[in-house]
N, C-alpha and C positions, 0 to 999 in steps of 0.2 A: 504493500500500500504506500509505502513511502517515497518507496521509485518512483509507484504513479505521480504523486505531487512534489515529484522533486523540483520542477519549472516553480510552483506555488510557492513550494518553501526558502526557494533564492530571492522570491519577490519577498518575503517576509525579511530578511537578510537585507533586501535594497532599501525595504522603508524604516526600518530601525537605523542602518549608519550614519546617515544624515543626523543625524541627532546626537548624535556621540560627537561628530564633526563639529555640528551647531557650537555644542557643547566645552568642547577642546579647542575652537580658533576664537571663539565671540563670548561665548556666554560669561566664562572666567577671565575677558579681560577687566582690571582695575579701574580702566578709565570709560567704559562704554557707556553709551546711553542707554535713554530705560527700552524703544523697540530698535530693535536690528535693521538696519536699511535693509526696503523691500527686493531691492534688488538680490543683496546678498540670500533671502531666503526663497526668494523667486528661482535663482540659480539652483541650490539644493532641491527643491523638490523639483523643476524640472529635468535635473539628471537623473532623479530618481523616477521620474513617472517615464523618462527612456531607457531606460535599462530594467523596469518592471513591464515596458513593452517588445524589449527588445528579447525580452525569455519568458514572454507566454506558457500558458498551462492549454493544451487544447481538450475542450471537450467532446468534440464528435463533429462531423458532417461540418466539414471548415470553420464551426465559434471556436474564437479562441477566451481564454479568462485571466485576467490577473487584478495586480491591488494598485492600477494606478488611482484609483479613485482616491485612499489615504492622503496622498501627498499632494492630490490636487485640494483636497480639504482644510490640509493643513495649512498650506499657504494662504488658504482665502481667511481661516479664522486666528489663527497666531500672526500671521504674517502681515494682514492686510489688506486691502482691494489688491492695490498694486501689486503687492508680491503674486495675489492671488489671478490677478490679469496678466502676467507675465508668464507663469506655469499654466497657461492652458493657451493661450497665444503659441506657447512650443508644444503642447501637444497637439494640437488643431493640426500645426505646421509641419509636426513629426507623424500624428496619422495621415497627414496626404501624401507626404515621401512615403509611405508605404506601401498609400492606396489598396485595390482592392473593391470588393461591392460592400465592405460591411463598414465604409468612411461615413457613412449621412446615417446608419443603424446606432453609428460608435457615439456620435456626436448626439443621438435623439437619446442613448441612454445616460450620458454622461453629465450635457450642460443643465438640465432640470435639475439637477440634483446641485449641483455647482451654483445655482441660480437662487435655491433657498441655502445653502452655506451661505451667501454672497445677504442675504438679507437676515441673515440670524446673526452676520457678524457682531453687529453692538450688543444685540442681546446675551448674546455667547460672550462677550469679555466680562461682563456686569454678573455674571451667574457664578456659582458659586461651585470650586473644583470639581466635583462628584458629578454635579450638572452637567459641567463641559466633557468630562469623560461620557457620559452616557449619551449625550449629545452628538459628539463625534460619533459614537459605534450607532448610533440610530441613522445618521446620515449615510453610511457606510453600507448600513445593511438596507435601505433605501435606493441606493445605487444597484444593491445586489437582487434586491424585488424587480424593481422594472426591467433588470436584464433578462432574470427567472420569466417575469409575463411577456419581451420581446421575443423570446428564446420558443415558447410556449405555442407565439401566434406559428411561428414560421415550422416549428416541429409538436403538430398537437398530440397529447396520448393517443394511447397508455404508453406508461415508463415502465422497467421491468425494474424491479428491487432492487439490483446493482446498480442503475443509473440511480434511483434515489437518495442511494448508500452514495455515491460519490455527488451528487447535487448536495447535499447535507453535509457532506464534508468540508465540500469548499465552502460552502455558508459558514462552517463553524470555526475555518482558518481565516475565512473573511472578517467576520468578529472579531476573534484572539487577537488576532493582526492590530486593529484598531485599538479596541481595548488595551494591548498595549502601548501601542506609538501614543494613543492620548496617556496614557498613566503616566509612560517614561518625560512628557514633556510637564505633564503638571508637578512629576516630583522635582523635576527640575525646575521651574520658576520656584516652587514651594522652599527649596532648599535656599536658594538663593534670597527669599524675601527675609529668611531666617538668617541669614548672614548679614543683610544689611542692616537687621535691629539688632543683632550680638554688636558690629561695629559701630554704628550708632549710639548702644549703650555703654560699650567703652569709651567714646568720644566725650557722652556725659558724662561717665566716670571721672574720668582726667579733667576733665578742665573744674567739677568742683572739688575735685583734689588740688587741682591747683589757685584756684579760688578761697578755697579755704587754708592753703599753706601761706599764701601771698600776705591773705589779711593776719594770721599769726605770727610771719614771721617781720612782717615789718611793721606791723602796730606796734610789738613790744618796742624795739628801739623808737618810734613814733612818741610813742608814749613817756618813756624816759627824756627825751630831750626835751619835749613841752612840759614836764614836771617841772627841769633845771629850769627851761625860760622863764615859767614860774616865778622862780627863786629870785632870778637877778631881777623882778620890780622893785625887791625890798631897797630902799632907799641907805640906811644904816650896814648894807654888808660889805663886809671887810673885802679887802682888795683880793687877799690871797683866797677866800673861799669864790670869792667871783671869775678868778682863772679859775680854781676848781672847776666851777659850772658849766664855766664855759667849753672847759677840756673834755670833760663828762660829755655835755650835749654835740662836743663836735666828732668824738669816737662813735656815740650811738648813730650820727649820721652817717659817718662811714661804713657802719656794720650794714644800717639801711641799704647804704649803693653798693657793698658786698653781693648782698642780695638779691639785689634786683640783678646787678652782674651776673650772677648763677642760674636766673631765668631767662635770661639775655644769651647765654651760651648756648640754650638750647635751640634758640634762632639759627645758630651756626654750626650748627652740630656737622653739619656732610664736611668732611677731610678729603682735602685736594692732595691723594700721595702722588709727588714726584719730585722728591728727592731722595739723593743718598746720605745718611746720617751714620756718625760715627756715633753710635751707642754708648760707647768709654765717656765722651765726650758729653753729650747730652744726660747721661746719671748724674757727672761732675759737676755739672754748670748746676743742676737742681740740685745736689747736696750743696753749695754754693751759699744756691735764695734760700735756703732754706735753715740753713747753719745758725743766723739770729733767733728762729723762732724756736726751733730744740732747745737751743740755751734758755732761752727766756721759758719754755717747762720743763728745764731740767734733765733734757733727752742726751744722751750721748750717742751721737751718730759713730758708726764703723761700716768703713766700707772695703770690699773685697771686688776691684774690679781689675780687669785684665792692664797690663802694660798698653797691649797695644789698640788698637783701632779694631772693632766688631763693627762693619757694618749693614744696614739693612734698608728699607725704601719707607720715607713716611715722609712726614709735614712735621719740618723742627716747631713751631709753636704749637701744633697740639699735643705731639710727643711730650713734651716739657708740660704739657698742662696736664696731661693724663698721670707722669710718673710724678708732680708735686703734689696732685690730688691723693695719690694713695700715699704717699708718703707724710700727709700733710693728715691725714686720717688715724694712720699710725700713732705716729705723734700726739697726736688729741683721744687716742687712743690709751695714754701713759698719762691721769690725771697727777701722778705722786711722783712723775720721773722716769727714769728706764734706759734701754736700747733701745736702738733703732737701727737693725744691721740691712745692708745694701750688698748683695752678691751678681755675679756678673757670670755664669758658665756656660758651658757647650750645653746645650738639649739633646735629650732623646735623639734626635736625627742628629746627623752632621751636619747637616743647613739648615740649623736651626741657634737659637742665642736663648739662652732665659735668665732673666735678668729676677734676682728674689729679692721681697723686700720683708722684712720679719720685724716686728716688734715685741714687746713684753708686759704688751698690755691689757685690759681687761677681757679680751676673748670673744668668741660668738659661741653659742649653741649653730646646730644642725639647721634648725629654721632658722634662725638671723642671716647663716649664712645662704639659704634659697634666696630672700629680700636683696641681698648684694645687687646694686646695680636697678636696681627698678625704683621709680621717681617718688620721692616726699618717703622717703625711709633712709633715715640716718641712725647706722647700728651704735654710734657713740653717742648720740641723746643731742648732739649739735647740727648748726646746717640745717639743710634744706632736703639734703640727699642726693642732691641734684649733680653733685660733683663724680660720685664713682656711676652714675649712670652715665656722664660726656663722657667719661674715661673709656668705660664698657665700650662707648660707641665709638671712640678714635680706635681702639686698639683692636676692633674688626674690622673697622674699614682699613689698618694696615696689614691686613690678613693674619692677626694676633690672635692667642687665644688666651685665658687667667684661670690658671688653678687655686685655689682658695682650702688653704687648711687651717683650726684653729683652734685652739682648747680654753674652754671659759678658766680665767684667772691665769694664764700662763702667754698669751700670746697668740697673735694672727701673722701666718703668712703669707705676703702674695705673691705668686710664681705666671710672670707675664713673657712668652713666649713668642718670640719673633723669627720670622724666614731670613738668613742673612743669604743678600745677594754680592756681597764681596768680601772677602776675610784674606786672609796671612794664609800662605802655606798651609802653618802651623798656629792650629789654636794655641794663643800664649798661656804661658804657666802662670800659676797663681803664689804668691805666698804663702806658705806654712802659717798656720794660725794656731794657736794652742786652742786645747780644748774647753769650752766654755759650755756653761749652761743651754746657749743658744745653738751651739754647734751639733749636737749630738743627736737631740730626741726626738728631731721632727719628724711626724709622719712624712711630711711632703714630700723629702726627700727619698723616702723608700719607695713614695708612687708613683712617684717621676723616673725613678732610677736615670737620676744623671750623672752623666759618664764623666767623674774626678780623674787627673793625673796621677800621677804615682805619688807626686811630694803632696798630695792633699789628705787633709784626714778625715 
């Protein structure tokens, strides 16, 4: 029996791919509009209604059968007038290239039926999914009535049980047919109208995430400075509490344009890489800027970076912004003091660099560290958050990647991972360093298994 309908079952094959296609070139692009230009869907279904004509199913005594009717339908109710005028325009033009006696039989059974698709259109987009599918298979099987009653005038009974057994069949692959091309395109619209409310309610997510960080984090300085201004109406204050006030009110303003800074960076977040950067060189320059503010909480920076030049392809000012951000993290990381050690070695691959930065400070739990990098979550209780989420994002766009290990009350590591596009020969050696608290017990380094020299310990 399957042989018999094997013509049938390629046409079932012809009017499902279109839709995969639909599917895979248009439907999932980002920027599309909300209907597909008619052309574009006029074209699919009329390649599909010639090549559901071009492998016929024959029934007897020269009819032949198949399912261009599906795709003539579809185009007139998903598609459009246009799209819908445009697939029968080529079939009209593709059944006369055929010709034959049964061109004015094909055309009496086809366009009535095309003709109320063609006036159900508004009504069919307004109704409701379940509708439209039962809609389409009722058109379908409409098409397949009046071909059954032209069929009927020109070959009257009686039919013998096999003919009815295969009349019946094709009616019920004519159906299935339908019933699915209409399911497969309403799960699709369906899926996709769910995607646009998931990302739409992300969108309101964030912005009153960010609406409501903006107004905490810079009322409180807001708020301090107009207390101090306050102050200074008093007529009787002393000269020296009046610098006080003054100095007070004009740090809280700076913390203000800190802030706002840190919202401002996310304007510019896309990194233009093209350049070559010496790695050695860009750690140096940030342990540098950074040298005042460790002193001032009592950090003692150590750094373990190569003699010579590592380097790899990025944009020196975000580079520099991304390693002071986690270093500067670290740092505020250590409310009583600490370390702050800076390592520089070969990675897991040969063309690779990973540069670690470890501290000794309060630590994360397991969930703090999933939050790493995702916006208005700051694991040290300061900030905005907003700093290792620009880092996160410079240090992909340089084809980077951050391992993160960390133990609450002992310290966080960051282990930041770069492709070196030019190096030495020879990866340089490092200095012998004695053994330290910090040198020994990290996981990180047992999950990285990075490849030391001989003189390292």
């Amino acid at each position: 029996m399957s042989e018999d309908f094997q013509a049938l079952l390629l046409n079932v094959l012809f009017v499902i791919l279109p839709i995969f296609l639909y599917h895979l070139f248009w439907h999932e692009r980002p920027n599309r509009s909300k209907r597909p230009p008619a052309l574009y869907v006029g074209l699919l279904c009329s390649c599909t209604v010639i090549f559901c004509m071009l492998l016929p199913y024959e029934i007897g005594a020269g009819y032949y059968y198949d399912l261009r009717i599906i795709p003539l339908l579809v185009s007139f109710l998903y598609g459009g007038p246009w799209a819908g005028l445009t697939t029968t325009v080529v079939f009209i033009l593709f059944r006369a290239y055929i010709g034959g006696e049964g061109f004015w039989v094909s055309l009496v059974i086809v366009l009535p039926v095309l003709l109320i698709g063609y006036l159900c259109t508004s009504a069919f987009s307004r109704s409701h999914r379940g509708k439209r599918i039962a809609a389409g298979v009722a058109l379908s099987m409409t098409h397949s009535a009046v071909f059954a009653f032209i069929y009927s005038l020109y070959h009257p009974g009686p039919y013998t049980l096999t003919q009815l057994q295969k009349y019946g069949t094709i009616a019920l692959i004519q159906a299935g047919s339908a019933a699915l091309v209409f399911y497969l395109i309403e799960e699709m619209l369906r899926n996709h109208a769910l995607r646009l409310k998931f990302w739409q309610a992300e969108k309101t997510k964030v912005v009153n995430q960010l609406a409501a960080s903006v107004s905490h984090e810079v009322r409180n300085p807001l708020t301090v400075t107009a207390g101090f201004l306050q102050l200074l109406k008093q007529h009787d204050l002393p000269a020296e509490k009046r610098d006080l006030y003054i100095q007070v009110a004009l740090d809280e303003l700076k913390k203000a344009e800190g802030i706002v800074s840190d919202y401002l960076s996310l304007t510019h977040a896309k990194t233009t890489v093209n350049q070559t950067l010496d790695l050695r060189k860009e750690a140096e320059a940030c342990l540098t800027l950074l040298g005042p503010f460790a002193k001032l909480n009592g950090v003692q920076m150590i750094s373990y970076i190569a003699a010579e030049g590592i380097y790899i392809r990025g944009n020196e000012q975000k580079l520099r912004q991304c390693l002071i951000n986690v270093m500067k993290n670290g740092i505020e990381a250590m409310p009583h003091g600490g370390k702050l050690v800076i390592d520089l070695a070969p990675g897991k691959h040969s063309r690779e660099v990973v540069i670690t930065i470890t501290d000794t400070g309060i630590g994360m739990d397991e969930e703090q560290i999933k939050h790493l990098g995702s916006p208005f979550y700051a694991h040290a209780g300061k900030g905005t958050g907003l700093g290792l989420m620009v880092a996160y994002s410079i240090i992909d766009a340089m084809e980077g990647s951050v391992f993160v290990d960390s133990t609450v009350g002992e310290g966080t590591t960051f282990a930041i991972t770069f492709p070196i596009v030019k190096d030495k020969p020879r990866f340089p050696l490092y200095p012998r360093r004695s053994h330290s608290p910090l040198a020994a017990p990290r996981k990180l380094r047992r999950m990285m298994e990075l490849k030391r020299t001989p003189d390292r310990s």
